[in-house]
N, C-alpha and C positions, 0 to 999 in steps of 0.2 A: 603326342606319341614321339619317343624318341628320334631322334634326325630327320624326322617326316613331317611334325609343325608344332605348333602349341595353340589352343584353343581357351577365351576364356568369352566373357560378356562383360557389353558394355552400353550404358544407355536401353536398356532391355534387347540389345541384339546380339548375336556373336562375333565376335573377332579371333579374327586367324594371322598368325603367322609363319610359313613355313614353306615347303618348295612350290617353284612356281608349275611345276608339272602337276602337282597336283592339285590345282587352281579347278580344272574343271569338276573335282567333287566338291567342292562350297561354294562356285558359279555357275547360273545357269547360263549366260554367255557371257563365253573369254576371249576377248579383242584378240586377233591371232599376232597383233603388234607387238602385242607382251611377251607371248614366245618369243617373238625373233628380239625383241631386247635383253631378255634374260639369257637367252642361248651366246647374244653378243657378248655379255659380261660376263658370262662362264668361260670365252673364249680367251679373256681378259686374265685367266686368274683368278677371279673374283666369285664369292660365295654370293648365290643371288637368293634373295628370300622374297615373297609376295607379301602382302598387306591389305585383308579384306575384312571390311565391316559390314555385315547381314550379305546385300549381293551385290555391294558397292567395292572396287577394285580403289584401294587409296595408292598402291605404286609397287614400287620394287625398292629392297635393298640391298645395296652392293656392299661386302665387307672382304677385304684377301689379309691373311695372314702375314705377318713379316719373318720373313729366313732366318733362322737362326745364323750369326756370324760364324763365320769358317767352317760352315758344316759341309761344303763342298770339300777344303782339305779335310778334314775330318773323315770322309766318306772314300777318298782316294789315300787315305792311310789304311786304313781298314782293311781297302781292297789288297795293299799292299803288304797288310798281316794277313793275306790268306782268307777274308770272308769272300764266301764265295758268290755270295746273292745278296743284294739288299731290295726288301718289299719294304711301299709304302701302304699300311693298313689303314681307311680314313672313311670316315662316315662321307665326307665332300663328295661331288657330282665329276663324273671320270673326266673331263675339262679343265677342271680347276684343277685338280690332284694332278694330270699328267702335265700341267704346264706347270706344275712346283716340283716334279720331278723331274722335269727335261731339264730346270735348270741348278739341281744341285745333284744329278748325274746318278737318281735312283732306277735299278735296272729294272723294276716291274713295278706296278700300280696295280692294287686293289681298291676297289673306289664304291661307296654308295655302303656302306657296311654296318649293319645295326650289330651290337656289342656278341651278340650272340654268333654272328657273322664272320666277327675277327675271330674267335676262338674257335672256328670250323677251320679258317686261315692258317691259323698255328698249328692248329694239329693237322692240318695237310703238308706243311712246311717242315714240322720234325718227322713225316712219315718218309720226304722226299728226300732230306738234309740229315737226319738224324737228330745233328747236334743244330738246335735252333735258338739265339738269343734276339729276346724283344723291350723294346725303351718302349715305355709310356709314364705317362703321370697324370691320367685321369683315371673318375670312376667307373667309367663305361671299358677301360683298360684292364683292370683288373682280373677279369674274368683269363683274357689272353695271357696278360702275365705269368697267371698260375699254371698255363696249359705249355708254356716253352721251357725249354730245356734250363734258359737261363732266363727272368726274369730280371729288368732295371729301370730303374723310375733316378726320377732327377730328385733329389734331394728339399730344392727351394721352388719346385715349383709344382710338384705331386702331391696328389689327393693324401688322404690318410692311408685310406682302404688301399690303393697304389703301392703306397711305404710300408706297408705290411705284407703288402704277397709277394712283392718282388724279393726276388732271391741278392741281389745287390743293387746298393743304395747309392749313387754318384754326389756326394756332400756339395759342391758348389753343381748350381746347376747350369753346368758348360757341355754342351756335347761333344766339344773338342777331348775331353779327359777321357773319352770314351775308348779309341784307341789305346791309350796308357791305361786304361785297366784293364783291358784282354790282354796288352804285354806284359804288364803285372800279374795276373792270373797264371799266365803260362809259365811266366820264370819261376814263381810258387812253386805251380806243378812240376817242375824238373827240379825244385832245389828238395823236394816233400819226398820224391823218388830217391834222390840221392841220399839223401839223409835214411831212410829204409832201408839199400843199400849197404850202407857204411856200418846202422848197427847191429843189420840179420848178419851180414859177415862176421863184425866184431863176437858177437854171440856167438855162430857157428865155430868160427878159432878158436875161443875162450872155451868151448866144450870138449872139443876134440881134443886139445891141450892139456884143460884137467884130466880128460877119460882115461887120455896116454901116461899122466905122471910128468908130462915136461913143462907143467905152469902150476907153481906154487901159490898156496890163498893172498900174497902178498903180489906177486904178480897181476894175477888175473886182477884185484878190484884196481889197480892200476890200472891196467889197458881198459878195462870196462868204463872208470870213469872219464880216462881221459879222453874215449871216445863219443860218450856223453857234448865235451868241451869242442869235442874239434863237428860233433852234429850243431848245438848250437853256435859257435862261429862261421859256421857255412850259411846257417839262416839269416846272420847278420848281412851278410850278402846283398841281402834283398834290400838294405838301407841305401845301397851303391846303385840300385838299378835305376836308370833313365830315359 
């Protein structure tokens, strides 16, 4: 089952692998040592998984994720563009996720989350935010993607299903560029306004002009196009932005 273990057979018994809490549904006794070692390496950071053949315990394993580089600036830039909340959404055990949060400065943790789970998250997030963007690049992510305001998956390192629901797509997969596309997005959106702007006006004078008789047909496709030119060179704009 999903985030909860994997079960196959082996030598005609079963084998399990998957959390150590739920160790006492496939043993009938759980050395309570194993709790307290697995609790220890959850405290660590570290993802801990058990390993059990019929109702033999073969151990634990430890695995912790490596940080993505500068995803701490990355996350105090953001904060500095005005996001207002960053949640980590994450199948991991609330231990491990809040000790990866404490250290690259994520203000909430959502922890223990089957796929169905985050997109409850999402839509409680745009209910509370309104405007809610979410990165993933798995397939278990997809579902959330499609439920936030703004989906984004990493380009080189996201599933298929991922690349296709998200609403944008980050080509090198750096989550430092992250930043630079909400500043991106937004200068868009004010150059997309401005430009609406320039030609409902342009229009509106060019009517009122003709209606009165003080802009001849040589006129008007003048001002018309040339306002055409000065919309597109404002867009060029956006080649200067950094």
């Amino acid at each position: 089952m999903t985030v909860r273990g994997i079960q196959a057979e082996y030598l005609g018994q079963p084998i399990w692998i998957g959390q150590p809490s739920k160790l006492n549904q496939h043993l009938s006794n759980v050395d309570p040592y194993i709790m307290v070692q697995a609790d220890f390496l959850a405290r660590q950071g570290k993802t801990t998984m058990a390993v059990a053949h019929g109702e033999k315990l073969l151990g634990l394993l430890a695995v912790s994720d490596t940080i993505r580089p500068n995803i701490e600036s990355t996350i105090d830039e953001l904060s500095e563009l005005g996001i207002a909340h960053t949640v980590m959404l994450t199948g991991d055990n609330q231990q491990v996720a809040q000790h990866i949060a404490d250290q690259v400065g994520v203000n909430e943790v959502r922890a223990g989350l089957l796929p169905e789970d985050k997109v409850s998250a999402v839509q409680e997030l745009v209910e509370q935010y309104q405007e809610t963007a979410m990165v993933g690049d798995g397939v278990n992510d997809a579902p959330a993607l499609a439920q936030a305001t703004v989906g984004i998956a990493l380009g080189g390192a996201s599933t298929d299903v991922a690349l296709e629901t998200a609403d944008v797509v980050l080509m090198a997969d750096d989550l430092s560029r992250l930043p630079f596309s909400v500043g991106l997005g937004r200068a868009t959106r004010g150059l997309i306004l401005q430009n609406l702007v320039i030609a409902l006006g342009v229009i509106a004078f060019l009517m009122i002009a003709a209606l009165s008789g003080l802009a001849g047909l040589g006129f008007t496709v003048i001002i018309h196009e040339g306002s055409t030119l000065l919309v597109a060179l404002n867009a060029l704009r956006l080649l200067r932005y950094s």
